[in-house]
C-alpha positions as CSV (number, residue, x, y, z in Angstrom):
1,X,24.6,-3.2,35.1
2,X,28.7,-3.2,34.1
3,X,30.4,-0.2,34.6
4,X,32.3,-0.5,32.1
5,X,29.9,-0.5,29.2
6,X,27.6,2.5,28.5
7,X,24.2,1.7,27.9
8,X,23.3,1.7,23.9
9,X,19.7,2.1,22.0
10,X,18.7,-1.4,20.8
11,X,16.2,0.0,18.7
12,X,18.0,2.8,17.3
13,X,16.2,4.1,14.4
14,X,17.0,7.4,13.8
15,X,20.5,8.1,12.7
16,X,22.6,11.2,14.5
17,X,20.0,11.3,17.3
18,X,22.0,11.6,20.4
19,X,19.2,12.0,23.3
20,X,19.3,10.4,26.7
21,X,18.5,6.8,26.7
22,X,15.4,5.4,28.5
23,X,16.4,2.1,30.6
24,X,13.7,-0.6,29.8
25,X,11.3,-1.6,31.7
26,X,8.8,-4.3,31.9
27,X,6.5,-2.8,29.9
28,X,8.1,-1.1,27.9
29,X,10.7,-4.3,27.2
30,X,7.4,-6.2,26.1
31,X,6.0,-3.8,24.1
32,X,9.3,-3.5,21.7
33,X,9.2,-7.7,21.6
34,X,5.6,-7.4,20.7
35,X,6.6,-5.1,17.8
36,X,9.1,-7.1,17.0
37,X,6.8,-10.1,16.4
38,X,5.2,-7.7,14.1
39,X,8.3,-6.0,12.5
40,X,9.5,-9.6,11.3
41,X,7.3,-10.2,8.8
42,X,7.1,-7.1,7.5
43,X,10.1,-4.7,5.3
44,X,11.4,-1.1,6.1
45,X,14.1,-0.4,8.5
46,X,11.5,-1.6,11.7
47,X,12.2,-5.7,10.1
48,X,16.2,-4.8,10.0
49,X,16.0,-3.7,13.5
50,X,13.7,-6.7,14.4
51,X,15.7,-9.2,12.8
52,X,18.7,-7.6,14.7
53,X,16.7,-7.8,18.3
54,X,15.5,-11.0,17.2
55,X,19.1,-13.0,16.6
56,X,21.7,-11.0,18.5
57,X,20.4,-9.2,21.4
58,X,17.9,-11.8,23.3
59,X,14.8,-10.3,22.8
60,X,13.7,-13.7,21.1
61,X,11.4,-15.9,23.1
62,X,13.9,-16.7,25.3
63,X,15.3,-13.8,25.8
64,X,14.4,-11.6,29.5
65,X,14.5,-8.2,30.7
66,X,17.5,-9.1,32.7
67,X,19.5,-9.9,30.2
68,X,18.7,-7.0,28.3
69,X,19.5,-5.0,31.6
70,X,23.0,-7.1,31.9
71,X,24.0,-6.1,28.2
72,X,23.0,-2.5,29.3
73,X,20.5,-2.5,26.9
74,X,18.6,1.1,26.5
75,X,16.8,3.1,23.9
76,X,15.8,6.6,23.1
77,X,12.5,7.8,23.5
78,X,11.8,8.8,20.1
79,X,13.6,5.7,18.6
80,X,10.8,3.4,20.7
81,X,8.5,6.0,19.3
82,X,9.2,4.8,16.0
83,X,9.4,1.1,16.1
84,X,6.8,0.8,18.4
85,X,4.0,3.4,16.3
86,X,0.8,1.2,15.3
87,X,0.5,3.2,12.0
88,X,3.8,2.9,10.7
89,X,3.0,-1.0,11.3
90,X,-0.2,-1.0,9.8
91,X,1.7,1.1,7.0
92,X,3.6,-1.6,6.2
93,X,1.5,-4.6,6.3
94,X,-0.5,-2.8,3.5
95,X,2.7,-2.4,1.7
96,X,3.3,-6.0,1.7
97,X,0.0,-6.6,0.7
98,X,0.1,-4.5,-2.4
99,X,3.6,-6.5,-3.1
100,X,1.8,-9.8,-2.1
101,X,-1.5,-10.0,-3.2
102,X,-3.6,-12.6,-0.9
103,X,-5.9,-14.4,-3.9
104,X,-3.3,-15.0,-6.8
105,X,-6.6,-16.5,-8.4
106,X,-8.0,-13.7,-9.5
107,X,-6.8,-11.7,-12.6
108,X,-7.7,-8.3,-13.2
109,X,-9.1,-7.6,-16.6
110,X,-7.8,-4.2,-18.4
111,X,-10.2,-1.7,-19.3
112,X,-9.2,-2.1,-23.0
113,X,-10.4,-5.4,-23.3
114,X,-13.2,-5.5,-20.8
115,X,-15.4,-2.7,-23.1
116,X,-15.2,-3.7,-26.9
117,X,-14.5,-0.7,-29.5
118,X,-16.7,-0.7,-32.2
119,X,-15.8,2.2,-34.3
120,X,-19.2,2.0,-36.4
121,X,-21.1,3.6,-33.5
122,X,-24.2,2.2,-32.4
123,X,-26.6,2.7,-34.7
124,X,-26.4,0.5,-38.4
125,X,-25.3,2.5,-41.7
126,X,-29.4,2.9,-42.8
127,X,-31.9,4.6,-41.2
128,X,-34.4,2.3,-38.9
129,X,-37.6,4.5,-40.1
130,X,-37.3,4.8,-43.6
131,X,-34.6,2.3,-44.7
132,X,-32.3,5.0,-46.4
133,X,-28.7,6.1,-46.1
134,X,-29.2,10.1,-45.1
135,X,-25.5,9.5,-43.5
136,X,-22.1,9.8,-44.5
137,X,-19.0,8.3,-43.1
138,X,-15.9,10.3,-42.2
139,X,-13.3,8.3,-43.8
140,X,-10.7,8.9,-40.9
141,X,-12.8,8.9,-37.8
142,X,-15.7,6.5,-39.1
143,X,-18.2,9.4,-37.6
144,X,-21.1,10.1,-39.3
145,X,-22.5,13.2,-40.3
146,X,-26.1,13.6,-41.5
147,X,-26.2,14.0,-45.3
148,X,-29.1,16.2,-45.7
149,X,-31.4,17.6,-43.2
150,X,-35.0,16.6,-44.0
151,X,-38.4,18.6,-42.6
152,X,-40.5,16.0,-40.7
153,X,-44.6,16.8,-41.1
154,X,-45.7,17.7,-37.8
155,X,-48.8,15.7,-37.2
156,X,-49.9,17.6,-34.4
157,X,-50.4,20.9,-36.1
158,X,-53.2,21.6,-38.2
């Protein structure tokens, strides 16, 4: 490492944090290019930062923990934290999803014109058992309210 340059986050995330800086290590330097893999496909601030890593600071396929180590190349814990947390990932590859829908194919009927509306009702304007109108239609609501009530003979009483 230069002494002249002070180690800087790569990954900085969180804005006004000012905690001491973690030097990478092997490990740790794979898991934030393995996030970036992810990161670059995705949107949020974790695809800014990964298209930064990704163009200007070597952590491409090309790129080495040396060099990162040679530009002095650090990061704060909670800033790795962040970029490297499976859920926020996982987060956003269902956001993209909802934006991008897989199958364009398929079209997604509305429930207004999947179920017709027949304001009639169900049953037809007579009755069924004695081929009479005994209803009357509400002129607004097309309801129908029974006209008259009639007293059925009970055949089972004697």
């Amino acid at each position: 490492m230069s002494a002249s340059a002070a180690p800087v986050c790569c990954i900085h995330l969180i804005e006004g944090l000012n905690d001491n800086l973690v030097s990478s290590s092997t490990k740790s330097f794979e898991k934030i290019r393995q996030c970036m893999q992810e990161w670059l496909f995705l949107d949020g601030k974790g695809k800014e930062i990964a298209d930064y890593l990704s163009i200007s600071n070597s952590f491409g396929d090309d790129g080495s923990l040396e060099k990162c180590i040679d530009n002095n190349y650090a990061y704060h814990r909670k800033c790795y934290m962040r970029f490297t947390d499976k859920t926020k990932i996982q987060r956003a590859e269902k956001r993209m999803e909802d934006i991008n829908p897989v199958d364009v194919n398929t079209t997604v009927i509305k429930r207004s014109k999947a179920i017709s509306c027949d304001r009639t009702g169900i049953f037809p304007p007579i009755c069924v058992i004695c081929s009479r109108e005994k209803f009357i239609f509400k002129r607004y609501s097309s309801k129908r309210k029974e006209r008259k009530a009639y007293i059925m003979p009970d055949f089972h009483s004697k």
